[in-house]
C-alpha positions as CSV (number, residue, x, y, z in Angstrom):
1,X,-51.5,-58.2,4.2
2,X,-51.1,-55.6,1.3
3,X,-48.7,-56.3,-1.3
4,X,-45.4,-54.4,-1.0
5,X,-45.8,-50.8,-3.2
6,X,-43.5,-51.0,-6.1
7,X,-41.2,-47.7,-6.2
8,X,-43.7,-46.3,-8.6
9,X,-46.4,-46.5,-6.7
10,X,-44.7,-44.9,-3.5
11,X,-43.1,-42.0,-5.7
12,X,-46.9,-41.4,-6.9
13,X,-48.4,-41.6,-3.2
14,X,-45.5,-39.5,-1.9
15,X,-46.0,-36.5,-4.2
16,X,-50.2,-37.0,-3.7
17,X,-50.0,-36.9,0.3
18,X,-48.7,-33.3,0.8
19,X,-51.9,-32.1,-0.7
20,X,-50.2,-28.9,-2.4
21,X,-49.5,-30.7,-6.2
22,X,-52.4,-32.0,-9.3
23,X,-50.9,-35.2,-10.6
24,X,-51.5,-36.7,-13.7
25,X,-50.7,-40.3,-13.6
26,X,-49.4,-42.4,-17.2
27,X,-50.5,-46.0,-15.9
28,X,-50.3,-48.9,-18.9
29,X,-52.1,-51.7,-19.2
30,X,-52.6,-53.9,-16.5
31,X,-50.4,-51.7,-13.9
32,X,-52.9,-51.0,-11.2
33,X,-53.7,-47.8,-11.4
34,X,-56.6,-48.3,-9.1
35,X,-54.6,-50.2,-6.1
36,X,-52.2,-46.9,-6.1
37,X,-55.0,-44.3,-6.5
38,X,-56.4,-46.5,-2.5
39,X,-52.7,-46.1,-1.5
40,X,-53.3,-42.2,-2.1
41,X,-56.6,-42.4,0.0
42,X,-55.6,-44.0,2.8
43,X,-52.5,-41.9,3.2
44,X,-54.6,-38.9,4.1
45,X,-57.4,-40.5,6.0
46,X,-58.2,-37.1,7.2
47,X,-58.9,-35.8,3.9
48,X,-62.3,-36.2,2.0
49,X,-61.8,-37.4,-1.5
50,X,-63.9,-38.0,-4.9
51,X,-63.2,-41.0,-6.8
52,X,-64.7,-40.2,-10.3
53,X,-65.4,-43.5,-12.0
54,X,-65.8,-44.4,-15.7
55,X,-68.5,-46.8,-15.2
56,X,-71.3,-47.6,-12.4
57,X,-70.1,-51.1,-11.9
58,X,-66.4,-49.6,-11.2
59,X,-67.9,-46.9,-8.8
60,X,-69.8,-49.8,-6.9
61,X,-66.7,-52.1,-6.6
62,X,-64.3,-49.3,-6.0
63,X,-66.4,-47.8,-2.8
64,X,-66.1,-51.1,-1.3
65,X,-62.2,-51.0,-1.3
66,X,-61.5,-47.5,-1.0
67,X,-61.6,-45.9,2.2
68,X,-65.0,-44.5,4.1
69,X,-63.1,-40.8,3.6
70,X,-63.1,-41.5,-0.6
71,X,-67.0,-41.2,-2.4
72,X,-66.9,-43.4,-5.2
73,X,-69.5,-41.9,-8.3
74,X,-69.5,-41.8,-11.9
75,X,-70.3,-38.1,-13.4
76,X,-73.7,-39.2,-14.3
77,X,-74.5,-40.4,-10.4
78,X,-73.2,-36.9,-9.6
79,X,-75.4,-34.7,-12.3
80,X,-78.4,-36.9,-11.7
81,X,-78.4,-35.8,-7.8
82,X,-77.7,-32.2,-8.7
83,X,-80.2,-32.0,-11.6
84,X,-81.1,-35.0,-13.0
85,X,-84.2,-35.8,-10.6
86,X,-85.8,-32.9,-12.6
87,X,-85.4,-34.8,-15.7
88,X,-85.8,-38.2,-14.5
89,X,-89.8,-38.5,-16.1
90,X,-88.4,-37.4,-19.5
91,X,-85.6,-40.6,-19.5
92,X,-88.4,-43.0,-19.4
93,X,-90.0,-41.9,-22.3
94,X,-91.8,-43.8,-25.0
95,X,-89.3,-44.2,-28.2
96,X,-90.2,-41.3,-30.6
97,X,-90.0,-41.4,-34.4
98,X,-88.1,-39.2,-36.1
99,X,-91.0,-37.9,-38.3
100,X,-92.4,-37.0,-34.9
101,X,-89.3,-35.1,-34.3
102,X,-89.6,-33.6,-37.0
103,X,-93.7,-32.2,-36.4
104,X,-92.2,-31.1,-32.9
105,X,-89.0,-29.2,-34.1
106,X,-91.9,-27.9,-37.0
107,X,-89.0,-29.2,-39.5
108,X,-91.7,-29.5,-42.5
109,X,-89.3,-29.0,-45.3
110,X,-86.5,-31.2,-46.6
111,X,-82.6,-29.8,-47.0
112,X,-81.8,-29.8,-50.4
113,X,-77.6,-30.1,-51.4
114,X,-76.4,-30.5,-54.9
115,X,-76.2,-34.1,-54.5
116,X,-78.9,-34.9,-53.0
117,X,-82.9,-34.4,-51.1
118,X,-82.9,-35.0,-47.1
119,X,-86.5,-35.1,-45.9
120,X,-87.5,-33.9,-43.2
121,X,-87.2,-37.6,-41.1
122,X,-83.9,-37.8,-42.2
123,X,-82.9,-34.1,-41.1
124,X,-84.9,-34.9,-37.8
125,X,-82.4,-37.6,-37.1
126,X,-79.3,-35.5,-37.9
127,X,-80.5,-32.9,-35.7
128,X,-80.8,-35.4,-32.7
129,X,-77.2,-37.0,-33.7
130,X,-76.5,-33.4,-33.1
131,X,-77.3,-32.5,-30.1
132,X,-76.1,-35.7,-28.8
133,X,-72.6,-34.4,-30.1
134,X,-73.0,-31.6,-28.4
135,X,-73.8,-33.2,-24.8
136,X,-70.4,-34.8,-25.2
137,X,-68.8,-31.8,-26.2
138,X,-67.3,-29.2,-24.1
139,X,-68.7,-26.6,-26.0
140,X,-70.8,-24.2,-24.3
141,X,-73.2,-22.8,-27.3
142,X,-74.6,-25.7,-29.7
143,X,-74.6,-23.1,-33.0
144,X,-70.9,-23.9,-33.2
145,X,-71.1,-27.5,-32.7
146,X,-70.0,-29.6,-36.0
147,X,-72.8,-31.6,-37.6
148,X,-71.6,-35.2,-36.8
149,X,-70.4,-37.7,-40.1
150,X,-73.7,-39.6,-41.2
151,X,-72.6,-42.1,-43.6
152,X,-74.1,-41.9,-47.0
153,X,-74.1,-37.9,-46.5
154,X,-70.9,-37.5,-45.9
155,X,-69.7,-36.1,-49.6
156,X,-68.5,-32.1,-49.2
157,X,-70.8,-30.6,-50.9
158,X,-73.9,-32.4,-48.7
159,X,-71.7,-31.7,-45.4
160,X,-71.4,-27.9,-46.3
161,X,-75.0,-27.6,-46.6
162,X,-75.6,-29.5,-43.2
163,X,-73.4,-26.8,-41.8
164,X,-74.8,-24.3,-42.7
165,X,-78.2,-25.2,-41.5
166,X,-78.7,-27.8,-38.9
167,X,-76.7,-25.8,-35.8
168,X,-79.9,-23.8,-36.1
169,X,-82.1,-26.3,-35.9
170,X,-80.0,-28.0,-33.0
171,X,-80.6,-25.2,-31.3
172,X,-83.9,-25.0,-31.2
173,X,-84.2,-28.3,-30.2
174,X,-81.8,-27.6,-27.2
175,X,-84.2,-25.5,-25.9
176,X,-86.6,-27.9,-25.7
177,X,-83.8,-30.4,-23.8
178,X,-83.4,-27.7,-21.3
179,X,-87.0,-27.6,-20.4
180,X,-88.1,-30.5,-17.9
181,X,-91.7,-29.9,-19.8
182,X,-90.1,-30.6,-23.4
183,X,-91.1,-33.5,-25.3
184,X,-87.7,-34.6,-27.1
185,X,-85.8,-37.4,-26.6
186,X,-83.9,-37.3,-23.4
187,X,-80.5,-39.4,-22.8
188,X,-78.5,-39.7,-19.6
189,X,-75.9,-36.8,-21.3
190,X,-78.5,-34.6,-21.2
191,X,-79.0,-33.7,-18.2
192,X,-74.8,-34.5,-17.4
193,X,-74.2,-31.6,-20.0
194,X,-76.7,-29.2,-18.2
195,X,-75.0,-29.9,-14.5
196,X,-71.9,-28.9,-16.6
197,X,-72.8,-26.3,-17.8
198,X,-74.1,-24.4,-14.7
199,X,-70.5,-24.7,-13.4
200,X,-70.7,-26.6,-10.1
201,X,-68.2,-26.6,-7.4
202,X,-67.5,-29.4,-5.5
203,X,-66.5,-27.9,-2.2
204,X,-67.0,-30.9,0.0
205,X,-64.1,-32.4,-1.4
206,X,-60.6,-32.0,-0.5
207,X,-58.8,-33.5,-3.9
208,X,-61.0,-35.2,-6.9
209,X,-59.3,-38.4,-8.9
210,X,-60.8,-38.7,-12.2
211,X,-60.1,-42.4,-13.5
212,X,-59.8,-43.4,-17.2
213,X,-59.1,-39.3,-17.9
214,X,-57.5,-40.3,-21.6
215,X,-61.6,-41.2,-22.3
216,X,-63.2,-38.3,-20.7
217,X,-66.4,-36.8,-21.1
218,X,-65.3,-33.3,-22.6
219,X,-67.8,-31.5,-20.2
220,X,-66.8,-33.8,-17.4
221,X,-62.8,-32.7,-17.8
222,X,-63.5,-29.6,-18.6
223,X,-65.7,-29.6,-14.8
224,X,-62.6,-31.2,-13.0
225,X,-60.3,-29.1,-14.4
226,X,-62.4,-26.2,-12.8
227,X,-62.2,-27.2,-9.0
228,X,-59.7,-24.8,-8.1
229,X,-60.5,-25.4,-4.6
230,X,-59.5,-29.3,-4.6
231,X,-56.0,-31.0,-5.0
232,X,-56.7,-33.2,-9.0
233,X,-55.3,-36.2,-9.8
234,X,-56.1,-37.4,-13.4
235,X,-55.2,-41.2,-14.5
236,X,-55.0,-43.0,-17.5
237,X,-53.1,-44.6,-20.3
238,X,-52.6,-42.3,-23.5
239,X,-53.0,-44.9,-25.6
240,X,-56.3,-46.2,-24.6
241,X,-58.0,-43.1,-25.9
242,X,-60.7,-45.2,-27.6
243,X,-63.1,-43.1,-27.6
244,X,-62.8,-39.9,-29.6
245,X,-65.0,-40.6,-32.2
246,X,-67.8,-40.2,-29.8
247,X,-66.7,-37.1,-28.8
248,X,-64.2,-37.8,-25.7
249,X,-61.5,-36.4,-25.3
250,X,-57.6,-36.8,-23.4
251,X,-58.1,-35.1,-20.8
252,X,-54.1,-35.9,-19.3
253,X,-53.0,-34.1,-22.5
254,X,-52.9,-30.5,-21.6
255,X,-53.6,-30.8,-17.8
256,X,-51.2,-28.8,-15.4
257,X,-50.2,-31.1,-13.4
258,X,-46.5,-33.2,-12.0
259,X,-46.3,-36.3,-14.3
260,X,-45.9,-39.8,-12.9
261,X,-45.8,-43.3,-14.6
262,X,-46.7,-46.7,-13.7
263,X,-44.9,-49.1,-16.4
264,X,-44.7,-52.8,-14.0
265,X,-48.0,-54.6,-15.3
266,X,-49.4,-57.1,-13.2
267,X,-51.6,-58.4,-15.8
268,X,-49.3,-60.5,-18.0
269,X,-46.0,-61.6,-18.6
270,X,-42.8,-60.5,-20.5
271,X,-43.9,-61.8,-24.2
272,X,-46.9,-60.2,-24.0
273,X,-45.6,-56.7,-22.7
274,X,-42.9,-57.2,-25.6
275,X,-45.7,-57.5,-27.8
276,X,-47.6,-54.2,-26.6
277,X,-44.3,-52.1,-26.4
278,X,-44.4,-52.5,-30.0
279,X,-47.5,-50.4,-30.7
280,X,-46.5,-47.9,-27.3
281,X,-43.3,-47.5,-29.6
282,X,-45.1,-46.6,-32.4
283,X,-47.4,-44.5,-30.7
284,X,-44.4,-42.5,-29.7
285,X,-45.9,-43.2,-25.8
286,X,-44.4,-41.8,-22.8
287,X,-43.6,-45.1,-20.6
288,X,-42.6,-48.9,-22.2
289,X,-44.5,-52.0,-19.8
290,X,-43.0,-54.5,-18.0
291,X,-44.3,-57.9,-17.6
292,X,-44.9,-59.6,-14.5
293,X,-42.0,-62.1,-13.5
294,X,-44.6,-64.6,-12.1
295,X,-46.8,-65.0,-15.1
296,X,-45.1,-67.0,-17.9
297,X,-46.9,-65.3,-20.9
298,X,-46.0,-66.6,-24.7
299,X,-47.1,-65.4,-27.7
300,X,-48.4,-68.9,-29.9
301,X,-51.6,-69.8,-32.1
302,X,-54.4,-70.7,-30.7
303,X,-57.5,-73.0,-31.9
304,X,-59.7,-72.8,-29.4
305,X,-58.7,-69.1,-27.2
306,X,-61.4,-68.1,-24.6
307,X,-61.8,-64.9,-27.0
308,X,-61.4,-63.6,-30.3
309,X,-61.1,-59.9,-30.3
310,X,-62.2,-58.0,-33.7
311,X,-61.9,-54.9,-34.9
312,X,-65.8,-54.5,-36.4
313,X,-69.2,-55.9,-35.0
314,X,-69.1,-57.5,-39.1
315,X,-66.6,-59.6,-38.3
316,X,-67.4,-60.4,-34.3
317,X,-70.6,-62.1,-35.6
318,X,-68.7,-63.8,-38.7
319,X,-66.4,-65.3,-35.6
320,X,-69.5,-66.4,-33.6
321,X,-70.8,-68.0,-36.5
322,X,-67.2,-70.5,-36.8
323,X,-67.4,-70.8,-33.5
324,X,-71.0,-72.0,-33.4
325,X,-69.9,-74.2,-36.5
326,X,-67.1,-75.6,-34.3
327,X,-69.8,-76.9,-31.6
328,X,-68.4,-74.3,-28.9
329,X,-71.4,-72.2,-26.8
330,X,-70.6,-68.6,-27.7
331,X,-71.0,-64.9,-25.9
332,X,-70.7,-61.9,-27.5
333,X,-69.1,-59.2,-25.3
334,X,-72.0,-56.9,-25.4
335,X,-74.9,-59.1,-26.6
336,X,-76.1,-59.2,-29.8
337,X,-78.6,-56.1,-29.7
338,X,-76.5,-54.1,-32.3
339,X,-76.3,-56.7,-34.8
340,X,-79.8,-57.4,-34.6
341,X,-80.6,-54.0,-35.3
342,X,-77.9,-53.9,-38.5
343,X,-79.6,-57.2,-39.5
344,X,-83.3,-55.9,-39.1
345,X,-82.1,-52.3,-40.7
346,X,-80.5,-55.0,-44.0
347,X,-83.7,-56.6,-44.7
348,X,-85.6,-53.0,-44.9
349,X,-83.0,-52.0,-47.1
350,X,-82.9,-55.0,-48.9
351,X,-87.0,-54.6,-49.2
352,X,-86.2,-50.9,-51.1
353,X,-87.4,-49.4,-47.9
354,X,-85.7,-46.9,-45.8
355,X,-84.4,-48.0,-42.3
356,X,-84.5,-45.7,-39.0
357,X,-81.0,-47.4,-38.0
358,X,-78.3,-44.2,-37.3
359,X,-75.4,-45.4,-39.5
360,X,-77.5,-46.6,-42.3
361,X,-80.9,-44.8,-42.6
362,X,-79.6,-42.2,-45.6
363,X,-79.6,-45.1,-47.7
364,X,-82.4,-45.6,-50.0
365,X,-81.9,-49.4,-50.6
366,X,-79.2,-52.2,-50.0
367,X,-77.3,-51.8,-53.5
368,X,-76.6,-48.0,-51.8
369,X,-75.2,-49.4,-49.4
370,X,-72.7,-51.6,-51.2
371,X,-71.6,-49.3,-53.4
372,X,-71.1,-47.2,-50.5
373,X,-68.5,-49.6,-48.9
374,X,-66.6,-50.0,-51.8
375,X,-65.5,-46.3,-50.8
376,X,-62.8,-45.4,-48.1
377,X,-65.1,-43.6,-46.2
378,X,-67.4,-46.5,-45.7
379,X,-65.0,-49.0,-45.5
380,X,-65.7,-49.7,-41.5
381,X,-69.4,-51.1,-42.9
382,X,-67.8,-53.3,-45.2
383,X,-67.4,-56.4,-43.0
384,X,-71.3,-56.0,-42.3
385,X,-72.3,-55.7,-45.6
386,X,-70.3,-58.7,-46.4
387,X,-71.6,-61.2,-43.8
388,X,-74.7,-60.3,-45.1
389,X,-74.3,-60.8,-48.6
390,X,-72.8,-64.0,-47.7
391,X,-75.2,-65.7,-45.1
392,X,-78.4,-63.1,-45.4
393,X,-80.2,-61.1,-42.7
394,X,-82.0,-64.1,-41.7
395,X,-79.2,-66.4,-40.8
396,X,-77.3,-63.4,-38.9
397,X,-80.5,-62.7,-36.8
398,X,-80.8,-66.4,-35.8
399,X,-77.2,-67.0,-35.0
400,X,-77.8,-63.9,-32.7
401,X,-80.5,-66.2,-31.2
402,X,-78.0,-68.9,-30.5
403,X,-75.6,-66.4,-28.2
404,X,-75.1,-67.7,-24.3
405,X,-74.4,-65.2,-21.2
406,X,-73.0,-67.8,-19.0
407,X,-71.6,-70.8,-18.9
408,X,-69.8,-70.4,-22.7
409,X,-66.6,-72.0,-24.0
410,X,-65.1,-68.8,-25.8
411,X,-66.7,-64.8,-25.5
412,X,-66.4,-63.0,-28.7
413,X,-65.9,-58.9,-28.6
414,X,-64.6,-55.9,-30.5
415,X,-61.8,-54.3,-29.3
416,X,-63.5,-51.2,-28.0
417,X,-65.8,-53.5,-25.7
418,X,-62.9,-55.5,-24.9
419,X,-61.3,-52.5,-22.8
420,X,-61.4,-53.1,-19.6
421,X,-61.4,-56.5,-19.9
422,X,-59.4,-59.5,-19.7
423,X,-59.0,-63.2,-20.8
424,X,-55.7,-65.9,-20.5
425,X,-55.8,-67.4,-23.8
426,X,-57.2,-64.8,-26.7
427,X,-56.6,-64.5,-30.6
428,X,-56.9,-61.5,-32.8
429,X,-58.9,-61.8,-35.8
430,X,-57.7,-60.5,-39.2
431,X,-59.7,-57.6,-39.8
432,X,-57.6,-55.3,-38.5
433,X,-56.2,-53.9,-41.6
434,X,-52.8,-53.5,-42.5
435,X,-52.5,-50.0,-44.3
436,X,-51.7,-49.3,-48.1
437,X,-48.3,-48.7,-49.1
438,X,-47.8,-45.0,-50.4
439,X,-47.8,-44.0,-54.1
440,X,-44.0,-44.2,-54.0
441,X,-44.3,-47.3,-52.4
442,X,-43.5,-47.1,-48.9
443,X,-44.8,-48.4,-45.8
444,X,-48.5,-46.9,-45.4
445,X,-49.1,-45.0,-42.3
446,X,-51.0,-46.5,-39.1
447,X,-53.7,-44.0,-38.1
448,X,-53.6,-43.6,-34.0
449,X,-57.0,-44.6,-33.8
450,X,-56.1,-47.9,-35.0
451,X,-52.7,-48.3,-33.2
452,X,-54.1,-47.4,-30.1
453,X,-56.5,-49.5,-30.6
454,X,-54.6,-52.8,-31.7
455,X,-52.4,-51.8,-28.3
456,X,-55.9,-52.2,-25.9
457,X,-56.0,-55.1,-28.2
458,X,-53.0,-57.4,-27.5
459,X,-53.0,-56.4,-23.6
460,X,-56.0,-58.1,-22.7
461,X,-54.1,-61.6,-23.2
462,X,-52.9,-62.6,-19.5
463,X,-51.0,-66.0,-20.6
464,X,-51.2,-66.5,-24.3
465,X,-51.9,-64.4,-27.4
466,X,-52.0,-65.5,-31.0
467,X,-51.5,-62.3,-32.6
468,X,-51.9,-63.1,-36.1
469,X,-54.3,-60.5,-37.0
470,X,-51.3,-58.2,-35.7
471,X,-48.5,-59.9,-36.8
472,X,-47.8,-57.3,-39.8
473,X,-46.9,-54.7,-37.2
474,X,-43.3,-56.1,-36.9
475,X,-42.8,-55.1,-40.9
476,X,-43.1,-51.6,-39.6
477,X,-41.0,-52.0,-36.6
């Protein structure tokens, strides 16, 4: 028998089931925004729906709950049946080196800024990052798509210069994307940016629900928004929006649509709610969580949680490496593949050679790199650059060695790959930085990136939380 619908939940399925209204729904942590989106569905079982998912693993577990009348696909699933098949020999392409790149784009000559040379490797790679950016983007011409931040180059005078010439360069090599001949690296967003672009319609489909909309895919809401034809319902929570660095976008923001909340999470108790309402507040968010009445939540420390959530991949591996120490059999949320890569990218440097890794391959050698995190701007390298100073590439790449997919005692994560998830017991770690006071002394200010991200944070705790990491937030409060 189906739980009773709180009064949220009906308000939301009575304003869908008319058909005549777009909805954008403001659901918080925890508060079941996928049950009520099935309520929707089987309301009008006459109606065909799309249920747009974030991820494939949520597409194939949500068509076998949703009614037969709701298709369950991610964007990609959709743009690969539409034009993706045409592409599909280029995504299985041999990995190309960027000075190949370079011979194929006929980029022969290095960029020269007043602070430095880029050779023509190097201007390869920023070309590619480029045209990546613009696959996520909902731009429509790639000559007036920004040159994405490359650490190391990211002074003004050397981003000016990138400005001025690699949009150019981008958009020759877009030319080459398009073509199902071209020899370029392909990705997935590719051919998902080119589906976009030729403005499909999705007649078949009475009303389209796009889940996770605070994360879109810039192209993907921009798509939705154009179904004219179809009732839209966008859902999400504001302050998940995790994802903006990589180009996505809140999609709920400016949509046209009649606002509804769901606030009753079903995921934890009161304490812990409490404890995210704090950052919500802060956040200045539309709706404030309540706990479940039949979990017993408490915020306490914990020795031995069943995850420690950090705020870099620098200090994830410095937890697996207590943890190891503490004879506990470890996962990393994720597995261990970036590290590896930071670790194989430290000894190069450390060797005085150059490294092909994307954050760190405009650094000459590892005392670069140092310096380099001493600054703000590469202060989110700093935990990395630190473990390895202290325990050496070699050590890092063997713990990586010792990491378990099953059967573990505690799974170790970064907040952005803890999204979705959730644990009973689970500790923050410390490296989530509280912020300088002012000049005058005051209380610093928390960037929204990091408050939103602290918020996805503490609500993946079901029963207990140790919030130390956190704790500081209350002197703000």
């Amino acid at each position: 028998m189906a739980p009773k619908p709180t009064l949220e939940q009906s308000d939301v399925v009575e304003t869908f089931t008319p058909g005549d209204k777009n909805l954008v729904i403001e659901a918080g942590a925890g508060c079941g925004k996928t049950s009520v989106l099935k309520m929707a569905a089987r309301a009008v079982p006459r109606r065909r729906g799309l249920y747009i998912a974030y991820n494939k693993a949520i597409a194939v577990e949500a068509q076998k709950s949703f009614p037969n009348s709701v298709t369950c696909k991610t964007s990609h699933a959709l743009a690969f049946g539409a034009v993706g098949r045409r592409y599909a020999h280029r995504l299985n392409a041999a990995r190309m080196k960027s000075e190949d790149v370079a011979k194929l784009t006929k980029i022969n000559n290095p960029i020269y800024t007043p602070t430095t040379i880029i050779p023509p490797a190097h201007v390869a790679r920023i070309v590619m990052a480029t045209v990546g950016a613009f696959t996520r983007s909902a731009r429509t011409n790639i000559l007036s798509q920004p040159v994405p931040r490359i650490p190391g180059l990211d002074d003004p005078e050397t981003r000016q210069t990138l400005a001025a010439e690699i949009p150019f360069l981008a958009q020759k090599a877009w030319q080459d994307i398009l073509d199902p001949r071209g020899q370029l690296p392909f990705s997935h967003d590719c051919y998902l940016k080119i589906w976009c672009l030729s403005d499909p319609q999705l007649t078949k489909y009475d009303y389209i629900l796009l889940d996770e909309a605070q994360d879109s895919n810039p192209p993907v809401a921009k798509m939705v928004n154009q179904q004219r034809h179809a009732q839209l319902v966008l859902v999400g929570d504001s302050s998940q929006e995790l994802y903006g660095w990589r180009g996505a976008d809140n999609a709920m923001a400016e949509f046209d649509g009649v606002r509804k909340t769901l606030s009753q999470s079903f995921r934890f108790g009161a304490a812990v709610a409490e404890e995210a309402n704090v950052w919500l507040e802060y956040l200045n968010a539309p709706l404030r969580l309540r706990g479940f009445d039949q979990i017993n939540s408490r915020i306490t420390e914990l020795d031995e949680p069943d995850a420690i959530l950090c705020r870099t991949n620098g200090t994830a591996m410095a937890q697996v490496m207590a943890q190891l120490k503490a004879g506990r059999r470890v996962s990393l949320v994720g597995g261990g593949d970036q590290i590896r890569k930071l670790a194989q990218a430290a000894i190069q440097l450390k060797d005085g050679r150059s490294c092909s890794h994307p954050e760190l391959f405009a650094f000459k050698n590892w005392g670069e790199l140092q310096d380099y995190v001493e600054e703000d701007e590469g202060s989110d390298l700093r935990p990395f650059v630190n473990l390895i100073d202290e325990h050496g590439p070699d050590i890092v790449l063997a713990t990586v060695s010792k990491l378990v997919e099953t059967r573990f005692d505690v799974e170790i994560s970064t907040g952005h790959k803890a999204k979705g998830r959730e644990w009973r017991r689970v500790r923050v770690a410390n490296d989530f930085p509280e912020p300088k006071p002012t000049s005058d002394g005051k209380p610093g200010k928390i960037s929204r990136p990091d408050a939103m991200l602290a918020y996805v944070t503490v609500t993946r705790a079901q029963y207990e939380l140790d919030n130390s990491g956190l704790s500081w937030i209350h002197e703000y409060m």
